[in-house]
Each structure stands twice: as C-alpha cells, then as structure tokens.
N, C-alpha and C positions, 0 to 999 in steps of 0.2 A: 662359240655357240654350237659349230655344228658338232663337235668332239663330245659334246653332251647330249645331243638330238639325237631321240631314238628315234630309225629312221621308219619313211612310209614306204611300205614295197607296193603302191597303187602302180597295177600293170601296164603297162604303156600298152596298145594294142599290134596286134601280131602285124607285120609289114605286109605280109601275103594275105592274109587277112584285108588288109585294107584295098591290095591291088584287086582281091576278089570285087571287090562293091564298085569297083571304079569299070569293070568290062562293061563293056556294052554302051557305055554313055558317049555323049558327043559332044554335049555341053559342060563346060567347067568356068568356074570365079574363085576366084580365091581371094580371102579375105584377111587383113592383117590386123589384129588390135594393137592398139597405139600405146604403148607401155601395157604391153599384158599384165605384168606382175605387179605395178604400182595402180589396177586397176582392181585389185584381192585386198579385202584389208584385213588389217591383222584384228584378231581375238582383243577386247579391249583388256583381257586376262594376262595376254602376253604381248603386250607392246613392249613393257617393262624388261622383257627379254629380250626385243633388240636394241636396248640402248648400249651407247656409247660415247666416249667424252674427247674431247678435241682441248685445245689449248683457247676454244672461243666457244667453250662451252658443252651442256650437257644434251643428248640429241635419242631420242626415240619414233622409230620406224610406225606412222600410222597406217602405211602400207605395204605390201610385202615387199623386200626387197630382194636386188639379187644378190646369188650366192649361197643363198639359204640353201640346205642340203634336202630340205622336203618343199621347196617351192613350186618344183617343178608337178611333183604330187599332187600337189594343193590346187596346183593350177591346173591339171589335165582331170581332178574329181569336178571341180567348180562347173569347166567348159563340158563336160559328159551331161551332169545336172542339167546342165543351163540346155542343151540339145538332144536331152534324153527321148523325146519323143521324134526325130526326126533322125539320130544314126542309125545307120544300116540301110538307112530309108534313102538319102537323098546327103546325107550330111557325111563327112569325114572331118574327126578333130585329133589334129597331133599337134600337142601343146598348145600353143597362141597363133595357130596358124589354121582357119576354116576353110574346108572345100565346101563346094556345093555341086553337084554333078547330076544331069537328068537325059535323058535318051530323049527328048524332046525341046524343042524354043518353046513353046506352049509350057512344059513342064516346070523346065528352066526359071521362065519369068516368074513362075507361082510359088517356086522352092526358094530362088532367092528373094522373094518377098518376104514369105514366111518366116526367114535366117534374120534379115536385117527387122523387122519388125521386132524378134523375139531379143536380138541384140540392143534395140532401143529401149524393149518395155524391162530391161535387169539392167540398162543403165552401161552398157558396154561399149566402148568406144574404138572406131577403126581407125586406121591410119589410111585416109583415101589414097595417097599416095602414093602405097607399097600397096594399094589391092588393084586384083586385075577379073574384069567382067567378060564375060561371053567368049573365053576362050575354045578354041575347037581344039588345043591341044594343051598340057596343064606339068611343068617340072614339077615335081615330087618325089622326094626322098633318092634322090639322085638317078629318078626315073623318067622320061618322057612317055607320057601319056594321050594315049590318042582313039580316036573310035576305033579305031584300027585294033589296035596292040598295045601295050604296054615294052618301052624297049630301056635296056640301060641308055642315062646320058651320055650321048657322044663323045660329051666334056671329058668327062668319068673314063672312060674308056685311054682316050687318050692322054689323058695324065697317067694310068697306069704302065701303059704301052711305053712311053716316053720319061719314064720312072729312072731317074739317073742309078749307079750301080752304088750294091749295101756295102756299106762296110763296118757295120759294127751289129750287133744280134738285137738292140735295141730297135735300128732300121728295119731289119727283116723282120721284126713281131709288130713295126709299125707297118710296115706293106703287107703282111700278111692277112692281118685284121681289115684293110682296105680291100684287098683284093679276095678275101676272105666275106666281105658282107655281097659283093655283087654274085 
C-alpha cells in the first residue's frame, strides 16, 4: 500500500521553533493518547484500501493503522485542527504527544483545563499512565527542559560520548546523523 501512496509532505514543525515557545515557562504536563493512530479513523472511501487477508479470513482497517506511510501526516493535521486555537499559545503537538506549558500555576491550571476539555469534547483519549502533570521540568525531543534553560539530555550526551568505535561507513552516517541532530 505505501509503494502506491502518494505521499503527504504535512510539515512537522521546526524543533527550534518549538524550543522558542517553551522559554520562559515553568510549568509543564505532558500528555499521551492512548493509541493515537487507532483513535483517526479511516475515510469510509478507503477502508477498502487497508484490507488484507490471513489464512482466517478477510480483515479491513476501521482505523488508522500503523505503518501507513502518511499516518503520521494524518495524524500531526488532525492534532494541529483539534488545537488550533491554542498553539503557539500554551500548547505544543508533535505527533500523539501534547505539551502544555504556562509561566504561571494559575495559568497552568486554566490551560490544562482548556487541553483536556477540548480533548474530551472530539472524543480523544489519554493514556493516564504515560502522562505526567505539573512538572517544573519536561524531556522533549531529546532535550530537558526547564525555567531555566533548555539543555541537551544528559542521557543523549553520554551515549554519544560513550559511542563504541565505527567500523563500517554505515556506523559513521549512523553517528553522524545522531550527533549531527544535537
């Protein structure tokens, strides 16, 4: 299917970009939906395009599954939509993963109201589990986050540092690209 999928170039948004919106704040939650992509359903046009058959039978995808080559598209338009009036503002969405971040507890309380309200009233569902409330400092995209500063994770660092030695040019375009993002 994806060999036939003309694909979606929907922009993921710029990383520096996002660290911009997160200065200054103090408070952070982060919030995880609970199968993000089985939470998208498919076009009732093109269900029919993710079937597939098994030896117990004939099976079509009523919701997006993974692997789909424009899933992640699909899914980073939906969550934009669904918090359009609130990024840049108070919200950050990369893929199925929501921040919420406010330079105030006052703020804070009102903004992550707002997020889980508008996440109940389209039917969205989190994994309480994996989310985390009132944090004063927030991992993101391999960054720690703080009133402070934004710093590379430590983690990150030291696995770099601690990077056993290449020996093939596949390794070094793989470390490169790592050590290349920070």
């Amino acid at each position: 299917l994806n060999k036939v999928t003309v694909r979606n170039r929907y922009p993921l948004p710029q990383i520096d970009d996002l660290f911009d919106q997160l200065k200054g704040a103090k408070y952070f939650s982060k919030i995880d939906l609970r199968s993000g992509y089985h939470q998208l359903r498919v076009r009732e046009e093109d269900i029919p395009r993710t079937a597939f058959r098994t030896r117990y039978g004939h099976y079509e995808f009523l919701v997006m599954p993974f692997g789909l080559i424009n899933a992640p598209a699909a899914f980073m338009d939906l969550m934009n939509r669904v918090f359009r009036l609130y990024l840049d503002l108070f919200v950050i969405v990369f893929i199925d993963d929501i921040h919420v971040y406010s330079r105030t507890l006052e703020g804070h309380k009102k903004h992550l109201r707002l997020v889980l309200k508008t996440l109940r009233r389209k039917q969205l569902y989190a994994k309480f589990s994996k989310c985390q409330f009132w944090l004063d400092r927030v991992d993101f995209l391999g960054h720690v986050i703080y009133a402070e500063g934004i710093y590379v994770d430590p983690h990150k660092v030291e696995a770099i540092v601690n990077w056993v030695q290449l020996t093939s040019v596949m390794e070094v375009r793989n470390f490169l690209g790592l050590a290349g993002y920070y």
